[in-house]
C-alpha positions as CSV (number, residue, x, y, z in Angstrom):
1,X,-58.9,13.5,150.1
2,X,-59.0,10.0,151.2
3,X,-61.6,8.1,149.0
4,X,-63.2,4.7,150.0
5,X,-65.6,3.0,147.7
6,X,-67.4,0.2,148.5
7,X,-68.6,-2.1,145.9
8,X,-71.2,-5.2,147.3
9,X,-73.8,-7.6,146.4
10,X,-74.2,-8.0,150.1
11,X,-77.7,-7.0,151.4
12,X,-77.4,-3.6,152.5
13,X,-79.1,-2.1,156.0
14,X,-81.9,-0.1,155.8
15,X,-79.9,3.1,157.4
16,X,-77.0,3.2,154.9
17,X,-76.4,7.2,156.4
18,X,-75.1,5.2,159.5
19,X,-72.8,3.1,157.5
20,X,-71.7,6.0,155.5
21,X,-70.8,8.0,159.1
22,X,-69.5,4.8,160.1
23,X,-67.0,4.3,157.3
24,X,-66.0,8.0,157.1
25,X,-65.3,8.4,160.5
26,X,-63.5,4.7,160.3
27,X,-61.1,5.8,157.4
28,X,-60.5,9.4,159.4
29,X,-58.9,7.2,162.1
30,X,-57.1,4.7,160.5
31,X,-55.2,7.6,158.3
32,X,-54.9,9.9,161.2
33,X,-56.6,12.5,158.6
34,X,-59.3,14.8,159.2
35,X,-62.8,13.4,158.1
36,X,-63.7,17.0,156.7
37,X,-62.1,15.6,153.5
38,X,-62.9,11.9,153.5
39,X,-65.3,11.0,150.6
40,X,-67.1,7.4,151.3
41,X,-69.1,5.9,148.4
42,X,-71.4,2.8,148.5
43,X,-72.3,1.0,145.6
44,X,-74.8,-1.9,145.8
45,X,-73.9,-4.5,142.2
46,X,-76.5,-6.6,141.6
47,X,-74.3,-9.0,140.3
48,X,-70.6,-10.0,141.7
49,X,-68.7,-13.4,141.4
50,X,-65.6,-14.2,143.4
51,X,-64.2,-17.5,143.3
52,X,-66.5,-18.8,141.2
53,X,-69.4,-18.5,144.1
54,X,-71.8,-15.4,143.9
55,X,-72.0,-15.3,148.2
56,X,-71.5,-12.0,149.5
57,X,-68.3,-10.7,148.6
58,X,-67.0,-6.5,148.1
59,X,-64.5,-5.1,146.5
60,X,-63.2,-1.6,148.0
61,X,-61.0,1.2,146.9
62,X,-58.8,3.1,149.1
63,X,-57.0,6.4,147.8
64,X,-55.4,8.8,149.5
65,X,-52.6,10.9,149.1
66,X,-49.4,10.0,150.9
67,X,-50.6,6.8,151.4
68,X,-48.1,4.6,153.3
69,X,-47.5,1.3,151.9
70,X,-46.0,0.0,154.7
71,X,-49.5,0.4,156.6
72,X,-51.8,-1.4,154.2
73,X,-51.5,-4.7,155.9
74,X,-53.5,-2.8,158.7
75,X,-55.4,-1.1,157.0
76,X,-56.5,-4.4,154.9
77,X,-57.3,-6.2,158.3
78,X,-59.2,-3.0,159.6
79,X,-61.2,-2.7,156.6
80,X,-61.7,-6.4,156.0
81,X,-63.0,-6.1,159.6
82,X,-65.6,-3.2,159.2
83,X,-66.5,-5.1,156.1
84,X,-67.6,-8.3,158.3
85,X,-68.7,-6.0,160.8
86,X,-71.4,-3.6,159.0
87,X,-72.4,-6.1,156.4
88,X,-71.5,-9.7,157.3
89,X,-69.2,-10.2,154.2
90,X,-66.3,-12.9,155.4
91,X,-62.7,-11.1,155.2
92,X,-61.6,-14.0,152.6
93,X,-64.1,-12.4,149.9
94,X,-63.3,-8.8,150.2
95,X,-60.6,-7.9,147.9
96,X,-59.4,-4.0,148.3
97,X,-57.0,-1.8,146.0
98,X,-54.3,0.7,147.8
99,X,-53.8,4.0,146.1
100,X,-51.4,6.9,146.5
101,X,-52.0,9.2,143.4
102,X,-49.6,12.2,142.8
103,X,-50.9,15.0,144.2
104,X,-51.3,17.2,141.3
105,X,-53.4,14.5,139.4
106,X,-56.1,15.1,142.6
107,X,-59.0,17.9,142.1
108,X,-60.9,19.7,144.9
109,X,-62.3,22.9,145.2
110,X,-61.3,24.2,141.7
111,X,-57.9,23.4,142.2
112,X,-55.4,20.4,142.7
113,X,-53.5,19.0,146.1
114,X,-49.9,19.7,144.2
């Protein structure tokens, strides 16, 4: 069930199924969890301020269920990096939120994870 979401006012690339593949199979590896149940969303905001400058910044959401907390320093710097990468927004304005939600308060498939 690991969830990114990408929020951006950066431009985005004509192919966003490539970024979308590319995330996926990105968060897949980092958690050492299958990509058969990694959900990646991108959502273009046509209007985002950080630090009082309206440049290209993103603001991402990573959940997922037994999510270490010693590993999000890595997994900061990883995503920060793909970030940079895929759409050229600096890793000083990309601010991400960690989340490990109980596993009965997570739906798939008609049922919960718990």
């Amino acid at each position: 069930m690991p969830t990114l979401i990408i929020k951006t006012n950066a431009s985005l690339p004509d192919d966003q199924t490539a970024l979308l593949k590319a995330a996926s199979g990105a968060v897949a590896e980092l958690l050492g969890k299958p990509e058969g149940y990694v959900m990646v969303l991108l959502e273009p905001v046509a209007a985002l301020c950080f630090g009082g400058d309206t440049a290209p910044a993103a603001y991402l959401e990573l959940k997922s269920l037994g999510l270490p907390e010693d590993c999000t320093p890595n997994l900061s710097a990883a995503l920060c990096g793909f970030v940079e990468q895929h759409l050229g927004v600096p890793k000083g304005r990309v601010y991400i939120e960690f989340a490990a939600p109980p596993r009965h308060l997570f739906g798939w498939d008609g049922r919960t994870f718990g």
